[in-house]
C-alpha positions in Angstrom: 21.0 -2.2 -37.7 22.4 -2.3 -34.1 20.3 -2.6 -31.3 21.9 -1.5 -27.7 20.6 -3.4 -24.4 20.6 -1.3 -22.0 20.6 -2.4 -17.8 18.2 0.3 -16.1 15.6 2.2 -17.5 16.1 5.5 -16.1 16.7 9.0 -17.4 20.2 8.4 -18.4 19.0 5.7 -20.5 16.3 7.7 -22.0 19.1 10.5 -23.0 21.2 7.7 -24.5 18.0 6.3 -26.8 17.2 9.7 -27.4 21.4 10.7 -28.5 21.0 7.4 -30.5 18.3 7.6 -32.7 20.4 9.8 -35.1 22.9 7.1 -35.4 20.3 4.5 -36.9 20.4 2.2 -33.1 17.6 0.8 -31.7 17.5 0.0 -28.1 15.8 -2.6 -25.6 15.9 -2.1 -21.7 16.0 -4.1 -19.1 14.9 -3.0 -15.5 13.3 -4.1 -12.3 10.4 -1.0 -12.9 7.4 -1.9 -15.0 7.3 1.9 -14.8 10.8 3.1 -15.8 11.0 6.4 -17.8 13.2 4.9 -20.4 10.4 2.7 -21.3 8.2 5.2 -23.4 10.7 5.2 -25.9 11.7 2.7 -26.5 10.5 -1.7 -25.6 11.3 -2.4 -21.6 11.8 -5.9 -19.9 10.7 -5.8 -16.5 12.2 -8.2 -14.1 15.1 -8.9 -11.9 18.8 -7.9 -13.2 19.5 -11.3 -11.5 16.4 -13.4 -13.4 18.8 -15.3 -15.5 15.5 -16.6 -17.7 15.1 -12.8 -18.4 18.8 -12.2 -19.2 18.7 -15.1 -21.7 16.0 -13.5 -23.9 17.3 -10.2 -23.7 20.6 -11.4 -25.1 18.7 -13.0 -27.9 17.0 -9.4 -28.6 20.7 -7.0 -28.6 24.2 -6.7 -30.0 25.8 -5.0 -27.4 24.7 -4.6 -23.6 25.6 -1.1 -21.5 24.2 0.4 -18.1 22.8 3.7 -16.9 23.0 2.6 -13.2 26.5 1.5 -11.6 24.3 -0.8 -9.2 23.5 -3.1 -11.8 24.7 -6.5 -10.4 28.0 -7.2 -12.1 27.3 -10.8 -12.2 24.4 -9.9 -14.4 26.9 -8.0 -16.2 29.5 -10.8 -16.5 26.8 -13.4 -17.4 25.7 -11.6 -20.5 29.1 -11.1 -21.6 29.7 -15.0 -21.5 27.9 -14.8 -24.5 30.4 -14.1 -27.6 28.1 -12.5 -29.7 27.3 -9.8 -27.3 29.8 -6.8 -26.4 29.6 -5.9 -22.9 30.9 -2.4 -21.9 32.0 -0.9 -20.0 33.8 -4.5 -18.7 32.3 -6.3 -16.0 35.3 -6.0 -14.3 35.6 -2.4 -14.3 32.0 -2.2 -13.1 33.1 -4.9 -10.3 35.9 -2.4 -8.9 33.9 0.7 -9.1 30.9 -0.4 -7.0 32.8 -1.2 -3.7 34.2 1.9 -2.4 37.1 0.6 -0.9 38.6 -1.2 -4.1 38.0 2.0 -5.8 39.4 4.0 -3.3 42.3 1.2 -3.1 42.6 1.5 -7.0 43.2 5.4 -7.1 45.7 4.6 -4.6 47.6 2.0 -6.7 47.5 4.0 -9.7 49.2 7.1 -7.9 45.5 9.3 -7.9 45.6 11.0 -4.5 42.8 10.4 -2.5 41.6 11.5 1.3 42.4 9.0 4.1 40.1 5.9 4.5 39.5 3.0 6.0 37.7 -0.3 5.7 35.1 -0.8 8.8 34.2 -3.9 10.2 33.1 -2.9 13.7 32.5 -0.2 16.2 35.8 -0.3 17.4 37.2 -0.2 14.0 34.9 2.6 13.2 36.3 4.5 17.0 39.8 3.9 16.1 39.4 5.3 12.6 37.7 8.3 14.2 40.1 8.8 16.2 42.9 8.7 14.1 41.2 10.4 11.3 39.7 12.9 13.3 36.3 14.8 12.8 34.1 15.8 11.1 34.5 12.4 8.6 31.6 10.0 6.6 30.5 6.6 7.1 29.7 5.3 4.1 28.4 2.1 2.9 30.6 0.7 0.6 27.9 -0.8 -2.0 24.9 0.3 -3.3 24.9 3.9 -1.9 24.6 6.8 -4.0 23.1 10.6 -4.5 23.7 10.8 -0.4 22.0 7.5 0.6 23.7 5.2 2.9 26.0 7.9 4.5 26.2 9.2 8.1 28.6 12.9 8.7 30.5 12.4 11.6 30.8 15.9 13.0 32.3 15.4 16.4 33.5 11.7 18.5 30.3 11.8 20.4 28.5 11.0 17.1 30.3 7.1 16.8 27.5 5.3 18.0 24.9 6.9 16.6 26.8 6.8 12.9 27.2 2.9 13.6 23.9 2.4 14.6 22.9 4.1 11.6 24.6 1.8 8.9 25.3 -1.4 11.0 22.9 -3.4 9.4 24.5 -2.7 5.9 28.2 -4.3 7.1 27.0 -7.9 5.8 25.6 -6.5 2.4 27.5 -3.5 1.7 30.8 -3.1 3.8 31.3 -0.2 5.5 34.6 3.0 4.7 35.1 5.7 7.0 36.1 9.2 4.8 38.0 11.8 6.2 36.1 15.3 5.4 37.7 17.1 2.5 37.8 21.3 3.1 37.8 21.8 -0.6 37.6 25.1 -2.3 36.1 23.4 -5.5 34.2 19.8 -6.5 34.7 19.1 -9.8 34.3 16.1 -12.4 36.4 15.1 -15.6 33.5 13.4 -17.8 35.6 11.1 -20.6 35.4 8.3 -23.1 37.0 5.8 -24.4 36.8 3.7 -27.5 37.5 0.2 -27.9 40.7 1.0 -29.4 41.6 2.9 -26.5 41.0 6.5 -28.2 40.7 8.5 -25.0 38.7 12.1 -24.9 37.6 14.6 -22.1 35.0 17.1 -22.1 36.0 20.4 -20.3 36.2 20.0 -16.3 32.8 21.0 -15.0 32.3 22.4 -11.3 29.5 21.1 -9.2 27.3 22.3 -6.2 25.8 19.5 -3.8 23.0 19.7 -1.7 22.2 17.0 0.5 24.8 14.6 -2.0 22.6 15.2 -4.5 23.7 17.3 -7.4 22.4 21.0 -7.9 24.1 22.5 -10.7 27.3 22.4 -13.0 29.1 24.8 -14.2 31.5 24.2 -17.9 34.2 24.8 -18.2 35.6 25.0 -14.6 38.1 28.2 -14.4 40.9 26.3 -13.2 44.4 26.7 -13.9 45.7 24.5 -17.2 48.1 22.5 -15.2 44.7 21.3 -13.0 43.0 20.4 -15.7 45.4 18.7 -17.4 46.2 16.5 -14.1 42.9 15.7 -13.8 42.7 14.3 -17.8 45.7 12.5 -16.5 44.0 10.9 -13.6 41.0 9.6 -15.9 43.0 8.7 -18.8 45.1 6.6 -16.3 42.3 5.0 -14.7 40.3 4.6 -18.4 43.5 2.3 -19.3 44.2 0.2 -16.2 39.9 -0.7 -16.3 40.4 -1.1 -20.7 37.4 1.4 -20.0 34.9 1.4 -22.7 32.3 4.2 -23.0 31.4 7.6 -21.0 32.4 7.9 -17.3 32.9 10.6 -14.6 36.3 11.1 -12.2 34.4 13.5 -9.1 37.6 15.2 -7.8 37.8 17.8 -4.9 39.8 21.0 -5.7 41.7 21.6 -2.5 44.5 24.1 -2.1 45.8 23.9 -5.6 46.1 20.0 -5.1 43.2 17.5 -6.8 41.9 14.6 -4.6 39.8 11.8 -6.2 36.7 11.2 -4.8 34.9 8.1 -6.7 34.7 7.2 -10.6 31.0 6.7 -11.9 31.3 4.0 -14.8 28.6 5.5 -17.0 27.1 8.8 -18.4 26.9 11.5 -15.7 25.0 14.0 -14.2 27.8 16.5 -14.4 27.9 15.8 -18.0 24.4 16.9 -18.9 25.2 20.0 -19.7 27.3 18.4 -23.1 23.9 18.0 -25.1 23.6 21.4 -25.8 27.4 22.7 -25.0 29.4 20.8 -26.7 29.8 19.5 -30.2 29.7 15.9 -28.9 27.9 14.9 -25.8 28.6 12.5 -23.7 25.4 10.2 -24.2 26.5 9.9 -28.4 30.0 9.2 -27.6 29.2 6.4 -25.0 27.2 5.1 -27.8 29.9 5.5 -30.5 32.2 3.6 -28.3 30.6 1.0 -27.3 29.2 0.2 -30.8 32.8 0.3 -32.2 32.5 3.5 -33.7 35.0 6.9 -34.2 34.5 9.2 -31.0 33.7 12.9 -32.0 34.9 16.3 -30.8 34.1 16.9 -27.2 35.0 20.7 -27.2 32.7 23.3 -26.3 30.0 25.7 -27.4 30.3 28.8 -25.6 29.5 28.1 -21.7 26.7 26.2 -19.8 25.2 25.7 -16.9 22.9 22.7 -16.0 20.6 23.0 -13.0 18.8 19.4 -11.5 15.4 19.8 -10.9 14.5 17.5 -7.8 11.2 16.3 -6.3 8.9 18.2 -9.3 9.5 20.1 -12.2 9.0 24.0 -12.3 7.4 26.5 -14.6 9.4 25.6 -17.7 8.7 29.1 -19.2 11.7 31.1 -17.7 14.1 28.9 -19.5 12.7 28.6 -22.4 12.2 32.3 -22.9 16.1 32.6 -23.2 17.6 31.6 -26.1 20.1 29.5 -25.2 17.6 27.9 -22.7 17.1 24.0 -22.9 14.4 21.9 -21.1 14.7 18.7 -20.4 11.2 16.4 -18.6 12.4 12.9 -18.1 8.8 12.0 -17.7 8.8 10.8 -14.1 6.1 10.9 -11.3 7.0 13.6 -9.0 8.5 12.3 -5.9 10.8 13.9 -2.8 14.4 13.4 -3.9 13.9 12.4 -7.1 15.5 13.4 -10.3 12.5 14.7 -12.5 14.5 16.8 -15.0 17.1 19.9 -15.4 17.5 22.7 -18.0 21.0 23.8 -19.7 21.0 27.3 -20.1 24.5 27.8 -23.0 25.7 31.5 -24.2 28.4 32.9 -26.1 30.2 34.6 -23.3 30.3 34.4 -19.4 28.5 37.5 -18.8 25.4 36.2 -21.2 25.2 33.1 -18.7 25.0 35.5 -15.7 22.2 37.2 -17.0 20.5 34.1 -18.4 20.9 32.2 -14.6 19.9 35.5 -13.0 16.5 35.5 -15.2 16.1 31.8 -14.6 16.7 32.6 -11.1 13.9 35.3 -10.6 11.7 33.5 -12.7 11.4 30.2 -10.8 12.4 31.6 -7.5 15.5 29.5 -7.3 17.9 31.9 -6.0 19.3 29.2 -3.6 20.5 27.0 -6.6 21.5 29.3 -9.0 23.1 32.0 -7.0 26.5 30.4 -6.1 26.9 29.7 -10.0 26.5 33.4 -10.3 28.8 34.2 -7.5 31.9 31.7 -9.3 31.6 33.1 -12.7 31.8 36.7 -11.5 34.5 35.7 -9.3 36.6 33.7 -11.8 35.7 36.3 -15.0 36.2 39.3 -12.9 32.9 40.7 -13.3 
């Protein structure tokens, strides 16, 4: 039987053990919280991704090693994979690339992906110059470490440099600093994808996501974009899947802008946006990262109907107004409830667009969560016409 290491114990580890059990795997996690939600399912080592005393018997207890957090250290990463009897994947290296901003950014560049204008910054003049010639609004963003809207300051006008690098200064030793230029997009969407160690490549249906505050609110499958759209954007992720010899589930965040795609950053793991696939399609995204990393046949990634996840954030609601639909799923990943945090979401999957409507517009009275559901509402009756 194999048994999957995983680095960080959060939710998207929990979905992973959970997507695994009916594949025969066992699991062991690693992370730096003695309280991490993975942990009550299956055994958790708690320590430093660093501690290399703690690596050394977790390599002793797994066959292959994978991550649910793209902020695990790559030199942890790379130090397990010394180790010929374990498989690490994704590669170190494509974890490496992904984690600074600007060799991500320099990547998509490389590999013909367009991208908004950016810039490495060093110093407050580099950051005025760049503001200048970038113009406003833009984001300063750390380059490391920083996701779901953390390190980042919106530049909304020139009189806002200081304060921006006053804001994130600290961070240029640890993290490196990119200015972004501000994308007026019509659309954000996301190509979830695997691929197997013989490079089969496969894509679930482009999803459309709402933000608020960078954090994600709800996504939409499939996006109701024109064919040549969403084949480009497979083309961007199975481009960027090779380069990397990408192994496992990963999301490509692109910004739909006046008919043209721009990339915005590659997450090398299961997504958020890509929740929505345990339920809607025949595949999802957590038991195809595991078939690939394990060395085993992907499986069909096309979809069931149509679905809609929504993130619940800070505390779970009332579960009972998704569960009285029937294609209502409910998700608790067993967390203390905490501002900003990432407690749970639901999928709500039907037959037909119009059945979703009515299901989100339930969901919507029911939990009071008009705000979040809403602009779902708004883009299927605007794309299906009704």
């Amino acid at each position: 039987m194999t048994t999957v290491g995983i680095l960080g114990g959060g939710q998207l580890a929990r979905m992973l053990i959970l997507a695994g059990a009916p594949l025969g795997l066992r699991f062991v996690v690693m992370d730096p919280a003695a309280d991490a939600c993975a942990g009550q399912l299956a055994p958790l080592r708690v320590g430093d991704y660093r501690d290399e005393a703690l690596l050394a018997e977790f390599a002793t207890e797994v066959d292959v090693v994978t991550f649910d957090f793209e902020n695990v250290p790559a030199a942890s990463a790379l130090w397990l994979s010394s180790n010929e009897r374990i498989a690490v994947s994704p590669h170190p290296g494509a974890l490496a690339t992904v984690q600074d901003r600007l060799s991500e950014k320099t990547l998509f560049r490389k590999l013909d992906i367009p991208v908004p204008e950016f810039a490495d910054i060093r110093s407050c003049d580099d950051l005025r110059a760049a503001v200048v010639r970038m113009g406003t609004p833009c984001i300063l963003k750390t380059r490391r470490l920083g996701y779901d809207g953390k390190g980042q300051f919106r530049i909304r006008q020139p009189g806002d440099v200081n304060a921006a690098w006053q804001a994130l200064a600290a961070q240029v030793e640890q993290a490196g600093l990119i200015l972004e230029a501000f994308v007026p997009f019509q659309r954000e969407v996301s190509v979830v994808a695997g691929r197997s160690r013989d490079g089969e490549f496969r894509a679930w249906p482009l999803t459309e996501n709402w933000h608020v505050d960078g954090v994600l609110s709800a996504s939409l499958a499939p996006a109701s974009v024109p064919l040549e759209t969403v084949e480009l954007a497979y083309g961007y992720a199975k481009k960027l899947a090779e380069h990397l010899d990408y192994v496992g589930t990963f999301a490509l965040e692109l910004f739909h802008c006046d008919g043209r795609l721009l990339a915005n950053e590659m997450a090398p793991r299961v997504h958020n946006s890509g929740h929505w696939t345990i339920e809607g399609a025949e595949i999802s995204q957590f038991e195809n990262h595991l078939r690939a990393v394990t060395g085993l046949p992907l499986g069909a990634t096309r979809m069931r109907g149509y679905a809609c996840m929504l993130n619940w954030i800070g505390a779970m609601p009332d579960a009972k107004a998704v569960l009285e639909a029937a294609g209502g799923h409910w998700h608790d990943y067993g967390k203390e409830p905490r501002a900003g945090r990432k407690v749970g979401h639901a999928t709500m999957r039907e037959d037909s667009p119009e059945a979703l409507i009515q299901s989100l517009l339930k969901v919507a009275d029911g939990l009071n969560r008009q705000a979040q559901v809403l602009p779902v509402v708004d883009a299927l009756r605007r794309d299906y016409g009704f």
